[in-house]
PyMOL CGO cylinders between C-alpha atoms (Angstrom):
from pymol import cmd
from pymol.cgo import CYLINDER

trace = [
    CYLINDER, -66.04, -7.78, 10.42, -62.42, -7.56, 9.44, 0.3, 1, 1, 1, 1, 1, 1,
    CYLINDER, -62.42, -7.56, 9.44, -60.95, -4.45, 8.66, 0.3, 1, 1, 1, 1, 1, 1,
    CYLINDER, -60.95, -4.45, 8.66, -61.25, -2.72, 5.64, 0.3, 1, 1, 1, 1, 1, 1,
    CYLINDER, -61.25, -2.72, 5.64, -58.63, -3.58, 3.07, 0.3, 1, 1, 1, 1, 1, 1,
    CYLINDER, -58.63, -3.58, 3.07, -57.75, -0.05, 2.04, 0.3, 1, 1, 1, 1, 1, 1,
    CYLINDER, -57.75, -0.05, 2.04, -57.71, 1.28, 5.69, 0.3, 1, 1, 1, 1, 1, 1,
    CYLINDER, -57.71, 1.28, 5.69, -54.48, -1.25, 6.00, 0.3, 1, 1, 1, 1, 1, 1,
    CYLINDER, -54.48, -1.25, 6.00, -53.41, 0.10, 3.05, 0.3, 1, 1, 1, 1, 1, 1,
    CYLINDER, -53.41, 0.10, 3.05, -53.62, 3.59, 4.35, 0.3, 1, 1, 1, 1, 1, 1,
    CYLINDER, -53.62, 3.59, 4.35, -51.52, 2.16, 7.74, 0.3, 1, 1, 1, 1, 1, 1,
    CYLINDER, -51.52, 2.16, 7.74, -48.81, 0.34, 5.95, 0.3, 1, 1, 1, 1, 1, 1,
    CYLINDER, -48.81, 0.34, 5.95, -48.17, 3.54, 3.32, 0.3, 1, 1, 1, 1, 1, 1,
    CYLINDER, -48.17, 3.54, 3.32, -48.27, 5.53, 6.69, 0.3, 1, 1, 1, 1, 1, 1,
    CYLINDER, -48.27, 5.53, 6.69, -45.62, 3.14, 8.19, 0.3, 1, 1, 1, 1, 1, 1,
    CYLINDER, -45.62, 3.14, 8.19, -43.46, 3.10, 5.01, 0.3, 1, 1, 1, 1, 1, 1,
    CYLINDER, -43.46, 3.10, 5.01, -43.91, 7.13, 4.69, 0.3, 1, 1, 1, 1, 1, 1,
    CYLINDER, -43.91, 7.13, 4.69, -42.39, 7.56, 8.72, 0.3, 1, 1, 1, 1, 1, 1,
    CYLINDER, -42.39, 7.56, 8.72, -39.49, 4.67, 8.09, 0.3, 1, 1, 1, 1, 1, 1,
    CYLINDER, -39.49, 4.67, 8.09, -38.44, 6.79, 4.99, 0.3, 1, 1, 1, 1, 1, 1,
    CYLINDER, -38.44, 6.79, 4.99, -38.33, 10.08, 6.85, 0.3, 1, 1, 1, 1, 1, 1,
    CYLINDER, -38.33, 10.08, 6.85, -36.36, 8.55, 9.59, 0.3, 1, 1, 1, 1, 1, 1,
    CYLINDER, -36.36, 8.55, 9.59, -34.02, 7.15, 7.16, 0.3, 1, 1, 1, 1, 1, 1,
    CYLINDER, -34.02, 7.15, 7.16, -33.30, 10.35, 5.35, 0.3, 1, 1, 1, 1, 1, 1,
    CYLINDER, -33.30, 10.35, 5.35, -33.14, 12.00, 8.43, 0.3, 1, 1, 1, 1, 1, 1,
    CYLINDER, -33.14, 12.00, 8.43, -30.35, 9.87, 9.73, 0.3, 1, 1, 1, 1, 1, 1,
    CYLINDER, -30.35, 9.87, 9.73, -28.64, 9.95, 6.15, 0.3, 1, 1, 1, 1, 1, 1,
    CYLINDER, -28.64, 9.95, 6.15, -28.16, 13.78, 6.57, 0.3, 1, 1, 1, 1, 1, 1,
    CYLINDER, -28.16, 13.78, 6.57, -26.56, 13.22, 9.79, 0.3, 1, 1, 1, 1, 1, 1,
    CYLINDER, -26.56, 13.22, 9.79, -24.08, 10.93, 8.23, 0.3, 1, 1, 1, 1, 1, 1,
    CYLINDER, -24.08, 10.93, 8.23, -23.60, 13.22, 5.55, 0.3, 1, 1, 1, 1, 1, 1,
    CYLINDER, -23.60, 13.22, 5.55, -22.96, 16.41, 7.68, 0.3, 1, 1, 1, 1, 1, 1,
    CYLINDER, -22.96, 16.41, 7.68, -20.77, 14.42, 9.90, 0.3, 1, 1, 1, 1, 1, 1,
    CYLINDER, -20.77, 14.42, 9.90, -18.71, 13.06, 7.41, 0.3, 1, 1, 1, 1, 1, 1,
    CYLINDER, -18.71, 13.06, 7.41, -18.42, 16.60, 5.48, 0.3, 1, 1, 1, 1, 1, 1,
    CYLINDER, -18.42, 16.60, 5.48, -17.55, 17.93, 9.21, 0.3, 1, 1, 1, 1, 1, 1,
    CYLINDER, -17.55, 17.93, 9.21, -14.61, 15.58, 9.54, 0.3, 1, 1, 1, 1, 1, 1,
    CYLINDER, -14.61, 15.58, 9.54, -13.59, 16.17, 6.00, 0.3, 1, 1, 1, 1, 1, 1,
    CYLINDER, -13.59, 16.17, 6.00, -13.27, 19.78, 6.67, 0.3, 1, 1, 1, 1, 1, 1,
    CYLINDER, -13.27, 19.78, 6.67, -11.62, 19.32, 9.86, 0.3, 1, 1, 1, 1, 1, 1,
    CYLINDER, -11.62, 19.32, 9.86, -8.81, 16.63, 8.43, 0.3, 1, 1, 1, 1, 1, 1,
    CYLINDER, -8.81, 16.63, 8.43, -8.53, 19.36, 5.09, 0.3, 1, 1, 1, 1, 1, 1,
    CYLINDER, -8.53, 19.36, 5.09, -7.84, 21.73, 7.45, 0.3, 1, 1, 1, 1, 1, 1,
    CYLINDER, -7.84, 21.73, 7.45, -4.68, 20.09, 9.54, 0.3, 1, 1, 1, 1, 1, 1,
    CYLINDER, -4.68, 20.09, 9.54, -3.39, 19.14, 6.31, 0.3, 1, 1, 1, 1, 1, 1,
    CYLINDER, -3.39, 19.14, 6.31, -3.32, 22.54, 5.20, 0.3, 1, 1, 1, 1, 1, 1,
    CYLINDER, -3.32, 22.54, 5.20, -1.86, 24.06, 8.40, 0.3, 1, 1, 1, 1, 1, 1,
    CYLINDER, -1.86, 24.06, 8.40, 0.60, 20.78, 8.41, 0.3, 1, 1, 1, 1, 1, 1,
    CYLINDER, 0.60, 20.78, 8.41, 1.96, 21.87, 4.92, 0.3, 1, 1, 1, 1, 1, 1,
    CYLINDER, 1.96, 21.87, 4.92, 2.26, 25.50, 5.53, 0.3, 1, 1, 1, 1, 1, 1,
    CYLINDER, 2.26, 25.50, 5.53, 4.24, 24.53, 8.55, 0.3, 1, 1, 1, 1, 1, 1,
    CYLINDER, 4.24, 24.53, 8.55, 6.67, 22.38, 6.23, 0.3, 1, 1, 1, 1, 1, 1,
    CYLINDER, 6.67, 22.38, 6.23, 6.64, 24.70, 4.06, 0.3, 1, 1, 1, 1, 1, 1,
    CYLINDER, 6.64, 24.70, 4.06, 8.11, 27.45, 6.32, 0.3, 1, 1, 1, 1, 1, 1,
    CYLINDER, 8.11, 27.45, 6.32, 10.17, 25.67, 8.28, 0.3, 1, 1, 1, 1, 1, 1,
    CYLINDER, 10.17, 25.67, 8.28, 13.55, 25.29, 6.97, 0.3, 1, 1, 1, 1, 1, 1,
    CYLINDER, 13.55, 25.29, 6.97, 15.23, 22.42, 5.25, 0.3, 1, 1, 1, 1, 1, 1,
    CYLINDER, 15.23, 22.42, 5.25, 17.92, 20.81, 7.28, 0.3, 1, 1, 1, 1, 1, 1,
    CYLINDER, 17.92, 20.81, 7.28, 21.01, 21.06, 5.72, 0.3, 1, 1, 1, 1, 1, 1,
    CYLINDER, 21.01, 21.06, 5.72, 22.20, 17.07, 3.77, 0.3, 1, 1, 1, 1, 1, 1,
    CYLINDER, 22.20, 17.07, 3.77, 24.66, 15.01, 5.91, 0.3, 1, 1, 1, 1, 1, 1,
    CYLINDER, 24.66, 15.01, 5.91, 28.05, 14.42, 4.22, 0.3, 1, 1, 1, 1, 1, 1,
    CYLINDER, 28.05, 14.42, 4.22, 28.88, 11.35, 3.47, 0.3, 1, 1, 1, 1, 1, 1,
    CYLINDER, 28.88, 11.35, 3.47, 31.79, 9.47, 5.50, 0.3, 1, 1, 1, 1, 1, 1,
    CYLINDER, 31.79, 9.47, 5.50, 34.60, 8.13, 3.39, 0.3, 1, 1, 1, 1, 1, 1,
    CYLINDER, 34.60, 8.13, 3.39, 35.60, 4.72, 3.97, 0.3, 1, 1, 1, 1, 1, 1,
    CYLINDER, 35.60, 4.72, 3.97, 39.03, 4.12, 5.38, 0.3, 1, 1, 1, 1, 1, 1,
    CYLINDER, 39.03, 4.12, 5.38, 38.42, -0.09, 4.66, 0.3, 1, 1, 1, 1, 1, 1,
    CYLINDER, 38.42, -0.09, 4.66, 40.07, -1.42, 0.98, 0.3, 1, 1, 1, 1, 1, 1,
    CYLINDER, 40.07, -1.42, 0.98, 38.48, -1.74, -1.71, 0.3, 1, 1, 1, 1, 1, 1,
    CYLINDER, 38.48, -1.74, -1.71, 37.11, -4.74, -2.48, 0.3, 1, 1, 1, 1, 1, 1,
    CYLINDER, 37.11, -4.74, -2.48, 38.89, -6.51, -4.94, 0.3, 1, 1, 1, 1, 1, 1,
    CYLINDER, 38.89, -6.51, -4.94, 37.38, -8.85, -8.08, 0.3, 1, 1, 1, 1, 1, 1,
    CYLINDER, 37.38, -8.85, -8.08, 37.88, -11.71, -8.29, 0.3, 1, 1, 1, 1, 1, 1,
    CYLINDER, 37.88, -11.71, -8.29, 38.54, -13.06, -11.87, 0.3, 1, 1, 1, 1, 1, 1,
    CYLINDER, 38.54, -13.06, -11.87, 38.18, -16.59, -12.91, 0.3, 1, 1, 1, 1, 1, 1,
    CYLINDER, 38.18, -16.59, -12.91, 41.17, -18.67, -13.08, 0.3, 1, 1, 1, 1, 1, 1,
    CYLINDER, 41.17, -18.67, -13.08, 41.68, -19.96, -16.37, 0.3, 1, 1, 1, 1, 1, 1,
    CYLINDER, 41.68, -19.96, -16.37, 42.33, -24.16, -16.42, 0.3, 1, 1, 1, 1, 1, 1,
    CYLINDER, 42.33, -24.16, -16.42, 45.67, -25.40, -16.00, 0.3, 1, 1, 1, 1, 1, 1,
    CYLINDER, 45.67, -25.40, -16.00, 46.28, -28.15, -18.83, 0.3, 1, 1, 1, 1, 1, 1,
    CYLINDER, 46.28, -28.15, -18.83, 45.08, -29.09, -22.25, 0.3, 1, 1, 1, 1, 1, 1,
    CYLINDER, 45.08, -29.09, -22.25, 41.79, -30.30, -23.21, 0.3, 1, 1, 1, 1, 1, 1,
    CYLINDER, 41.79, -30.30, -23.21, 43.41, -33.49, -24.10, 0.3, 1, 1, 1, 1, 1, 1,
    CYLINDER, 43.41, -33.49, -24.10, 45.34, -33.79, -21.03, 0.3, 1, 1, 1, 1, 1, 1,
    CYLINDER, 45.34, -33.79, -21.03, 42.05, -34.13, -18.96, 0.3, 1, 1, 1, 1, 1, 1,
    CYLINDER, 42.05, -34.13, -18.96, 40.05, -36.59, -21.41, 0.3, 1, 1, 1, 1, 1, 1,
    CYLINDER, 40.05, -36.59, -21.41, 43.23, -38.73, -20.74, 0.3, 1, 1, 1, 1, 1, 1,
    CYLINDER, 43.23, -38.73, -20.74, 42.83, -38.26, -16.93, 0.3, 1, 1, 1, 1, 1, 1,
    CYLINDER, 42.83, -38.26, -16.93, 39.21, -39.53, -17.47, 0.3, 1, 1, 1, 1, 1, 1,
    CYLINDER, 39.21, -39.53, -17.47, 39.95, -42.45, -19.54, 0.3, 1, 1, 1, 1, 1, 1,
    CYLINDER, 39.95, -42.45, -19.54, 42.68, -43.52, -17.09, 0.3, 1, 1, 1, 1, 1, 1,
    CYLINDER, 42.68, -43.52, -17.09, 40.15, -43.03, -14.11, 0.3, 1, 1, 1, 1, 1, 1,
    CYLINDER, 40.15, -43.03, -14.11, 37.81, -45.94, -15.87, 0.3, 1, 1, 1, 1, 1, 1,
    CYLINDER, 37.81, -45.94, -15.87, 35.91, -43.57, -17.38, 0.3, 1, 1, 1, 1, 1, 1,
    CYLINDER, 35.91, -43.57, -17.38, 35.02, -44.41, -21.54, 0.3, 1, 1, 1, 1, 1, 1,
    CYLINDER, 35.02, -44.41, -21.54, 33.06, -42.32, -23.47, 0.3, 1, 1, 1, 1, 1, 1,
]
cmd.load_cgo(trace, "trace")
């Protein structure tokens, strides 16, 4: 005869109940390692600061003063000429508008 329905039942639960204990189990090892390394990395940060913090500031470099010129700028040059001086220059080029 083949086996009896709840029996498998019973095995597979069984199965399922031992996968879910090993699971936790390595989900609390995570956990505590990662809480571990958290309290490890919290703790050279702290020391880190507190050794900034008592160390002392170097004093700010001065700044050098140029010995080049200045730069210079440059303005526009207004035209040379006459608005009608240069519509001649066109038309006498070939140019009609």
């Amino acid at each position: 005869m083949a086996d009896d329905p709840n029996k498998v039942r019973a095995e597979i639960r069984a199965r399922q109940a031992e996968d879910g204990k090993k699971a936790m189990a390595e989900y609390e090892a995570n956990a505590a390692a990662t809480r571990a390394k958290t309290e490890k990395l919290r703790a050279l940060r702290l020391a880190k600061e507190a050794a900034d913090l008592a160390a002392p500031k170097p004093a700010p470099k001065a700044k050098a003063k140029s010995t080049s010129k200045p730069k210079t700028t440059k303005k526009k040059k207004a035209p040379d000429g006459k608005l009608s001086d240069w519509l001649e220059g066109q038309a006498g080029s070939g140019r009609n508008t």
